[in-house]
C-alpha positions in Angstrom: 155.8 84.3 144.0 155.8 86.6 147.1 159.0 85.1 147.7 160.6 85.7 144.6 158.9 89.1 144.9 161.1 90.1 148.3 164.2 88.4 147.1 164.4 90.5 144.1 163.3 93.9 145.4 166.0 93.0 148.5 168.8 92.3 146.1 167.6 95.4 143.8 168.4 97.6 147.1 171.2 96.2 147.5 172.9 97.3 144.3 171.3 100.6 144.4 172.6 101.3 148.0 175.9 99.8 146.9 175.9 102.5 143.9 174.7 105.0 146.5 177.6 104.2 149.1 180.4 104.5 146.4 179.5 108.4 146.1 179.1 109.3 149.0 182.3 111.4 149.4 180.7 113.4 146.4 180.6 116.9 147.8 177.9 119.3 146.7 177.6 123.0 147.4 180.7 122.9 149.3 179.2 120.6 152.2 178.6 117.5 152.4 175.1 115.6 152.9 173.7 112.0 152.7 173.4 110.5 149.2 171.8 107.4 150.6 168.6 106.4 152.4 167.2 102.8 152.8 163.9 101.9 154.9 161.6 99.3 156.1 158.3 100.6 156.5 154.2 99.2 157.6 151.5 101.3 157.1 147.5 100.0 157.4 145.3 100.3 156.2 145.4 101.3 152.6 143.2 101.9 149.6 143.5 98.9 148.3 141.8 97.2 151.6 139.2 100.1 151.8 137.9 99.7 148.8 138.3 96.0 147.6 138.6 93.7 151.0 136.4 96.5 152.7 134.0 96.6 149.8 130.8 94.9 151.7 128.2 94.9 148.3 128.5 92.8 144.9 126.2 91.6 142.2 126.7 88.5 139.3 124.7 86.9 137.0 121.1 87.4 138.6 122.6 87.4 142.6 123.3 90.0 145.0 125.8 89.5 147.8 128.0 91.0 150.7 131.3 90.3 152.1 132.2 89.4 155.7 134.5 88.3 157.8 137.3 90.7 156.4 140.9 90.7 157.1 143.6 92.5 155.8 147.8 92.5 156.7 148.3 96.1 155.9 151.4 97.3 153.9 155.1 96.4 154.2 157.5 98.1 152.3 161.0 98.2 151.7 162.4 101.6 149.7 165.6 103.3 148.5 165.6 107.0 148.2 169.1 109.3 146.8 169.4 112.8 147.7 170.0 115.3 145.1 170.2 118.3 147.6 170.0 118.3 151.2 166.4 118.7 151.2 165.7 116.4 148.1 165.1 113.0 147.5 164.3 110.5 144.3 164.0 106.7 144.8 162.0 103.9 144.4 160.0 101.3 146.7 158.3 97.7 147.0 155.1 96.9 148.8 153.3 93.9 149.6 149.9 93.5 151.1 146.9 90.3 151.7 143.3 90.8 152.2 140.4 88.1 152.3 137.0 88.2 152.8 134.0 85.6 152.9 131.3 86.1 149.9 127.9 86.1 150.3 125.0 85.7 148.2 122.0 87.9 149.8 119.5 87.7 147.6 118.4 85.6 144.0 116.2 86.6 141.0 116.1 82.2 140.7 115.1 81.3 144.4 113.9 83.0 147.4 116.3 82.7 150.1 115.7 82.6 153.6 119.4 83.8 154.9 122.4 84.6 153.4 124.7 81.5 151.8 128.1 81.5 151.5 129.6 80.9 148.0 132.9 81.3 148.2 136.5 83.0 149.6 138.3 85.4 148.0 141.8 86.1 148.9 144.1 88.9 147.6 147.7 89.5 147.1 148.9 92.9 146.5 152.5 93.9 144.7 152.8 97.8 144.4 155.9 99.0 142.8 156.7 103.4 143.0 158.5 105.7 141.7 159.2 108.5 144.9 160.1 112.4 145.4 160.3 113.6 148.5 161.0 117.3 150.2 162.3 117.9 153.5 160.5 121.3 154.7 161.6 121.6 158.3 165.1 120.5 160.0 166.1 120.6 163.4 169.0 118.9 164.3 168.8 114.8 164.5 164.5 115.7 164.1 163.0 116.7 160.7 159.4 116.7 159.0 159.1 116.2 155.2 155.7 115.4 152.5 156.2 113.0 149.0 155.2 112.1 146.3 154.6 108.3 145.4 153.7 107.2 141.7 153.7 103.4 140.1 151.6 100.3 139.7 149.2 97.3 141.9 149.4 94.2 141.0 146.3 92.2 142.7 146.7 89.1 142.2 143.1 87.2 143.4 142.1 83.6 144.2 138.5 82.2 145.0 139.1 79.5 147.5 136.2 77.2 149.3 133.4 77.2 146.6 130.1 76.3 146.9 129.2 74.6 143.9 125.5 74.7 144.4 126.0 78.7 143.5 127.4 80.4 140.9 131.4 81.1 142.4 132.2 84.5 140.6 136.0 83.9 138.8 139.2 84.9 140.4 139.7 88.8 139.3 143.6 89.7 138.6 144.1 92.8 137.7 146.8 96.1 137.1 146.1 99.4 138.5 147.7 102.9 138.5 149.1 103.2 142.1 149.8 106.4 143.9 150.4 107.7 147.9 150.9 111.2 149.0 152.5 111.3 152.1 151.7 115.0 153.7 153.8 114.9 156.8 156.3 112.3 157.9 158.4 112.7 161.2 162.1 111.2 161.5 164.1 111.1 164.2 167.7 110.0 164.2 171.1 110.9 162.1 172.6 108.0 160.4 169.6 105.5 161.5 166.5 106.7 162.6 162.7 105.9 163.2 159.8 107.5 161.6 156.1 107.9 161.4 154.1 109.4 158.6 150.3 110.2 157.8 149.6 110.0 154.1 146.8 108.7 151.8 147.1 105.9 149.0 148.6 102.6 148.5 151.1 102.7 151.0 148.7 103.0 154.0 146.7 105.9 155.9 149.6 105.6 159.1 153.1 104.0 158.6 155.8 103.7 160.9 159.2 102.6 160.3 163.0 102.5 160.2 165.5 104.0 157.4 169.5 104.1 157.5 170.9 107.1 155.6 174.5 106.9 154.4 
């Protein structure tokens, strides 16, 4: 599935970019801009870590529990943004992210328990999908700072993995949620390609860095 997931949002790019390049000797106010900007981004971590992966307490069915031994991959995106003015920008973007953590059950209303027991793994995938605006608020040459505006969906997909069958092994939780990221100020450097950092809160990751090719 993750996969399919890049090969389609690659090959969605593609066409988009390939619309983008086509009018790109479109002039506007009198002078002429780029229409076209495609990126590949990473940003970690991100709310969807912090407060699933990250989220140490549980209860189920008479048992209380933590989770350890968390890891997470971060966020990897790929994104197209147009300009419709110098300054601003529409597009869309595709973001992937894995988390897993080991479950625990801490305490029983059935049996005493001397230490914690494992019960079981659970392992997420994430699939964001966003709708973007952005607004570039300072140029400077090749260097510029801009904040946006990131609105879609989550798609967790979640497996239990390893159960202990002598406890109860809560069932896998799949799920859609209402995905957002504000980005308050991202740095690029660079004309046609470029590098850039940003600092932002949401799905997309608290810092991401990256590399974008306007045309």
């Amino acid at each position: 599935m993750k996969v399919k997931f890049i090969v389609s949002a690659i090959g969605l790019l593609s066409l988009i970019s390939m619309t983008g390049y086509a009018q790109k000797n479109r002039v506007r106010d009198i002078e002429y801009f780029p229409r076209s900007e495609i990126y590949l981004q990473y940003g970690t971590p991100s709310v969807v870590e912090l407060t699933t992966i990250l989220n140490s307490e549980y209860r189920s069915e008479g048992y209380d529990g933590d989770s350890r031994n968390h890891k997470f991959s971060g966020i990897a995106a790929i994104g197209y943004s147009f300009f419709v003015h110098p300054r601003v920008s529409v597009g869309i973007d595709f973001g992937y992210g894995y988390g897993s953590a080991d479950m625990y059950i801490t305490d029983s209303e059935r049996m005493p328990l001397e230490e914690p027991v494992f019960v079981c793994r659970s392992t997420i995938n994430s699939y964001t999908a966003h709708l973007s605006a952005s607004y570039v608020y300072w140029q400077q040459g090749p260097m510029e700072c801009s904040g946006a505006l990131y609105v879609g969906v989550d798609w967790m997909d979640e497996s239990i993995v390893q159960g202990n069958e002598a406890y109860f092994i809560p069932e896998a939780n799949d799920r859609l949620r209402f995905s957002y990221h504000i980005t308050a100020v991202k740095f690029r450097y660079g004309e046609t390609f470029g590098g850039f950092a940003e600092l932002g809160f949401g799905y997309r990751g608290l810092l991401n860095v990256g590399l974008s090719i306007k045309i």
